[in-house]
C-alpha positions as CSV (number, residue, x, y, z in Angstrom):
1,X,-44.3,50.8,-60.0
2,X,-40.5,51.1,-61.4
3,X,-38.2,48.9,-59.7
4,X,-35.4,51.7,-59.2
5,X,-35.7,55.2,-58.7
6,X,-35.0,57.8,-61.8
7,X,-34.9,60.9,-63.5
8,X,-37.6,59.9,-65.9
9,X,-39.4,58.0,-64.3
10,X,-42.9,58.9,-66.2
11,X,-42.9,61.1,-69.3
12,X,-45.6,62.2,-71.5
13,X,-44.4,63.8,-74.6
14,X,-46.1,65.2,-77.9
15,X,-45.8,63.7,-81.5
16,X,-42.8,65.2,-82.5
17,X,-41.3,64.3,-79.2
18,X,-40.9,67.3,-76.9
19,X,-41.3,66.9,-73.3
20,X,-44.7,68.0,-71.7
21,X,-44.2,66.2,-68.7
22,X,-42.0,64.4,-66.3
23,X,-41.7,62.8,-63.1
24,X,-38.3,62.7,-61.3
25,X,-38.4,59.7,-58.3
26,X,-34.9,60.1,-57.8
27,X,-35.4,63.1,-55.5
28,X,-37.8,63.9,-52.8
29,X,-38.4,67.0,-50.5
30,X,-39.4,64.9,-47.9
31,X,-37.0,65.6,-45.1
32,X,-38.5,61.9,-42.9
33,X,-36.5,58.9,-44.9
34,X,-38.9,56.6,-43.5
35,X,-41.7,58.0,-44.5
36,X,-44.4,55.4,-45.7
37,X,-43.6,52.2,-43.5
38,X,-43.0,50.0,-45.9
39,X,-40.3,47.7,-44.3
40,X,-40.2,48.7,-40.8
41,X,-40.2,51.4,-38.6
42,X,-36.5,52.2,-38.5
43,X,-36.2,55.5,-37.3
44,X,-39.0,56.1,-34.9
45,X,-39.1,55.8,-31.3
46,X,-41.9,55.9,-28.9
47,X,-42.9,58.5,-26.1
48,X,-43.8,57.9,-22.6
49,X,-45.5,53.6,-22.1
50,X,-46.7,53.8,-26.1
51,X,-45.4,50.6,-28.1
52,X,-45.0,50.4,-32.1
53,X,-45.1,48.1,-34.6
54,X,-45.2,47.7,-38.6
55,X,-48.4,46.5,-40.0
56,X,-49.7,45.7,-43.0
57,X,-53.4,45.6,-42.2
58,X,-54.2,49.4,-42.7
59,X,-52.5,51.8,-44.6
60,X,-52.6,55.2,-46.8
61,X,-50.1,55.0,-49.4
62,X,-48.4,51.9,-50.3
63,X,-48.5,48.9,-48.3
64,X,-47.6,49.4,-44.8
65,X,-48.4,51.8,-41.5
66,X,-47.0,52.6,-38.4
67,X,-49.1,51.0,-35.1
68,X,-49.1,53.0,-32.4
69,X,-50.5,51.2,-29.0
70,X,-51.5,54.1,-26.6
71,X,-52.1,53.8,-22.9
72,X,-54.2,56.1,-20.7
73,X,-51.3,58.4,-20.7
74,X,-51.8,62.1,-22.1
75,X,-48.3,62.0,-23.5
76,X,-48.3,58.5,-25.2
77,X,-46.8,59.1,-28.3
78,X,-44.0,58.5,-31.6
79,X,-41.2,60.7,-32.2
80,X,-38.9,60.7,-35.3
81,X,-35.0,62.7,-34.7
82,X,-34.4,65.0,-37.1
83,X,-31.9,67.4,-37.5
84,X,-33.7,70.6,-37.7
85,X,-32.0,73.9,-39.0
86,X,-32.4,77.2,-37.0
87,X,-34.8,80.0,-38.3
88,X,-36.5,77.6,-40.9
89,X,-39.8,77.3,-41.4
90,X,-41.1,73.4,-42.1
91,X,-44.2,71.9,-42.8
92,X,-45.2,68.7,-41.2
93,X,-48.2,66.2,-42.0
94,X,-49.3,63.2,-40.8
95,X,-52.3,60.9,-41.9
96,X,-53.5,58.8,-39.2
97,X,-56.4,56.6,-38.4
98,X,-57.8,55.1,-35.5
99,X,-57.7,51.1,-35.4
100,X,-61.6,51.0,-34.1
101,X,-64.0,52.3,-36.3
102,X,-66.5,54.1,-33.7
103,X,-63.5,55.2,-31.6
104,X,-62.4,58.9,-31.5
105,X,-59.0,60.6,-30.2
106,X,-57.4,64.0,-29.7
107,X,-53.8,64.5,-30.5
108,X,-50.9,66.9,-31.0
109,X,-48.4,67.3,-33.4
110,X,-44.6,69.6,-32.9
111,X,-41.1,69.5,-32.6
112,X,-38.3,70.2,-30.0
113,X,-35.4,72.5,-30.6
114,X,-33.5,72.6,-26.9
115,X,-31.5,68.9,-27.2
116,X,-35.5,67.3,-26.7
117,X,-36.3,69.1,-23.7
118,X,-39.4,70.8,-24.6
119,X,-42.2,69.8,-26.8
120,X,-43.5,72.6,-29.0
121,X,-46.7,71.8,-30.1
122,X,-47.7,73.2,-33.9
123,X,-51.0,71.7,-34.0
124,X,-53.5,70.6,-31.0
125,X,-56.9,69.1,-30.4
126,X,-57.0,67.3,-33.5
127,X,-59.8,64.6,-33.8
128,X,-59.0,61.3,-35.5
129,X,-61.1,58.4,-35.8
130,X,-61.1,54.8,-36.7
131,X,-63.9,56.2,-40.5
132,X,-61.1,57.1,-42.2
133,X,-57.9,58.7,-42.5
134,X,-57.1,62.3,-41.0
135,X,-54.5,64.6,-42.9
136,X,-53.1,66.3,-39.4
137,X,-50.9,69.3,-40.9
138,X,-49.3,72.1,-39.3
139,X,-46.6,74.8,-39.9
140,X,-43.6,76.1,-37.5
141,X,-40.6,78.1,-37.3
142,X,-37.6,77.0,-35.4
143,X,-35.6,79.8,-33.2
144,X,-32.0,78.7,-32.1
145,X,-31.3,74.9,-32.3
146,X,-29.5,72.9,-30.1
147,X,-28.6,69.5,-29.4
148,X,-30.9,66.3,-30.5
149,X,-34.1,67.1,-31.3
150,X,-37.7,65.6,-33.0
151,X,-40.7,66.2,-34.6
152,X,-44.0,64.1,-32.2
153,X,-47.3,62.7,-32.7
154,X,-48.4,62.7,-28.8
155,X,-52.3,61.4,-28.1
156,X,-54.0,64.1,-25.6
157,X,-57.0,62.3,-24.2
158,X,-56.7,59.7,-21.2
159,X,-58.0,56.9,-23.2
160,X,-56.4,54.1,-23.9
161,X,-55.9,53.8,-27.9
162,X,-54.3,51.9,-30.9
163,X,-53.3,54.4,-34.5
164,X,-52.0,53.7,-37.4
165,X,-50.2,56.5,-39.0
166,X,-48.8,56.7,-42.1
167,X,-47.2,59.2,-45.0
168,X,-45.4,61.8,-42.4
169,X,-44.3,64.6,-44.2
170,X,-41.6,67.2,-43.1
171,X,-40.5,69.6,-45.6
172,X,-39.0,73.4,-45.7
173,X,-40.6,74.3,-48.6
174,X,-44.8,75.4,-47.8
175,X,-47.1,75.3,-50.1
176,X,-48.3,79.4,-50.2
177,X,-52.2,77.6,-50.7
178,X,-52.8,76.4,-46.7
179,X,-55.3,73.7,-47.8
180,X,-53.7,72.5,-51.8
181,X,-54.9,69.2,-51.9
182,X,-58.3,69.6,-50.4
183,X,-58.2,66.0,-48.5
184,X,-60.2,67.1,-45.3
185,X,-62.7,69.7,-46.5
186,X,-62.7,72.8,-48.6
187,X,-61.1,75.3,-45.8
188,X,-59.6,78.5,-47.5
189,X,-61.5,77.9,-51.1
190,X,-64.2,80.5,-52.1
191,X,-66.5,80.4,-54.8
192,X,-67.9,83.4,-57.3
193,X,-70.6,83.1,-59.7
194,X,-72.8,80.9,-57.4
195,X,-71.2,77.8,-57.4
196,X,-70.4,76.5,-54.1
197,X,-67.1,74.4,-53.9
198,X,-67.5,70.7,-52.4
């Protein structure tokens, strides 16, 4: 891990020194600046009776998560403000986990674009459990915006519940392949010749 951010960071180049490949950490298209978790959770607010903390216990990338303590509420959630831009499209991902490993939830993901007035769900009924980690992704368009608004993880069951969330993603630029990285399951990829893709 380099201390400081850079333009080349990580290189590979050939024996008569040309460039093949480099990594640039001094730029992100990562639109959330609190991203990962790693020193707090400056930035995000809760939803309806939820409560949030920093830990250090679970995590995705890096060192550190978001814990999100749900009541029985169906609106218990985290929201992050965000400036977003009218007639853009965004991408948004979160990985989340539940903090018991038998227990299962249903949640939500979206944004508001009326000053935080309505939430506009991009993603619903998406199971997490306490196994593993869940990618949650989704995609949306924004009409007119106005005012203050936020991109939400809201939990939609009425069971009380404890997350841990971690590497939130929103970014303008989506990937034209709906499933790239293949995290989940092998949704979108077909096979020819036989081979079936796992």
């Amino acid at each position: 891990q380099n201390q400081a951010d850079s333009t080349t960071a990580f290189q590979v180049q050939n024996a008569g020194g040309e460039q093949l490949v480099n990594l640039d950490t001094s730029t992100t298209d990562n639109l959330i600046t609190n991203w990962n978790f790693e020193s707090g959770y400056t930035g995000w607010e809760v939803l309806a009776s939820a409560t949030r903390s920093q830990t250090t216990s679970q995590h995705y990338i890096g060192n550190g998560s978001l814990r999100a303590d749900l009541t029985t509420g169906t609106t218990d959630g985290v929201k992050y403000n965000y400036a977003l831009a009218s007639q853009t499209t965004y991408s948004l991902t979160f990985y989340v986990k539940a903090s018991i490993q038998t227990a299962s939830t249903t949640l939500s993901i979206g944004h508001t674009e009326d000053n935080g007035t309505t939430q506009q769900d991009c993603a619903t009924g998406q199971t997490v459990t306490g196994g593993g980690w869940t990618k949650v992704f989704c995609t949306f368009t924004t009409g007119n915006v106005t005012g203050t608004n936020y991109i939400y993880l809201i939990k939609t069951d009425a069971t009380s519940k404890s997350l841990y969330i971690d590497s939130v993603h929103l970014q303008t630029s989506t990937n034209m392949v709906p499933n790239p990285d293949v995290e989940v399951d092998t949704t979108g990829w077909l096979t020819f010749g036989g081979i079936s893709p796992t």
